[in-house]
N, C-alpha and C positions, 0 to 999 in steps of 0.2 A: 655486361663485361665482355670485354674482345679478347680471348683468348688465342695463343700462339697455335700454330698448327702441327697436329698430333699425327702420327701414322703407324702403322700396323703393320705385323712383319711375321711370316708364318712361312716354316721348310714342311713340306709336303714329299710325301711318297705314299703314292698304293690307300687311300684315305679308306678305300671301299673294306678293302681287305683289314685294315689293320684295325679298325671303329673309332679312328679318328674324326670326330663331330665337326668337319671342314664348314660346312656351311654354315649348320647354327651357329657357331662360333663367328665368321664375319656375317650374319643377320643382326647377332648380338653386340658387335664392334665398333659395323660399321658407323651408325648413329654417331659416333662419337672420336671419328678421326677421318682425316683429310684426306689420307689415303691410304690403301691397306695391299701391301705387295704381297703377293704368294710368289713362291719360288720353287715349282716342281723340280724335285729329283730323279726323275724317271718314273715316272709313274706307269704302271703296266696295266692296271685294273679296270680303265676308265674314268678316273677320277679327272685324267687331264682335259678329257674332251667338253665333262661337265664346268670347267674352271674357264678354260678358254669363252666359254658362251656364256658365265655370270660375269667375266670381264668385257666380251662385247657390248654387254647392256649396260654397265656401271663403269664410267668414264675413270673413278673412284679405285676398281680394280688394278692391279697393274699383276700381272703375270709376266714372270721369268722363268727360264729355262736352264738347269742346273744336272748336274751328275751327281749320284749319289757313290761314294767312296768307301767302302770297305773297309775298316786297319782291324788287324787281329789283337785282340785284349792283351795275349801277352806279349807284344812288342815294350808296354810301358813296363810290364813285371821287370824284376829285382832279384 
């Protein structure tokens, strides 16, 4: 069966610090989608330099470059 092609889509920051399971997760993914974008938001910890170099080797990777944005909880309050 020729199935359509899937892709993966993951916001990162700080992966190290926070125990965000960044890799097993696209180890676990990848198998099964065409391409799998990460989109760091500033990442401080090192999590970026590791990312950028599992994208050099997997054509599959796509790495983007994003900010991460602040809003204070009570701007929504009531």
């Amino acid at each position: 069966m020729n199935y359509p092609p899937v892709s993966a889509c993951v916001f990162i920051r700080d992966t190290f610090d926070g125990a965000f399971m960044l890799f097993e997760s696209m180890a676990s993914v990848l198998p099964f989608v065409s391409d799998f974008l990460v989109m760091d938001l500033g990442s401080t910890d090192g999590t970026l330099h590791y990312v950028e170099q599992v994208a050099e080797q997997n054509p599959r990777v796509r790495l983007v470059h994003g900010q991460f944005t602040h809003q204070d909880a009570n701007v929504f309050a009531t």
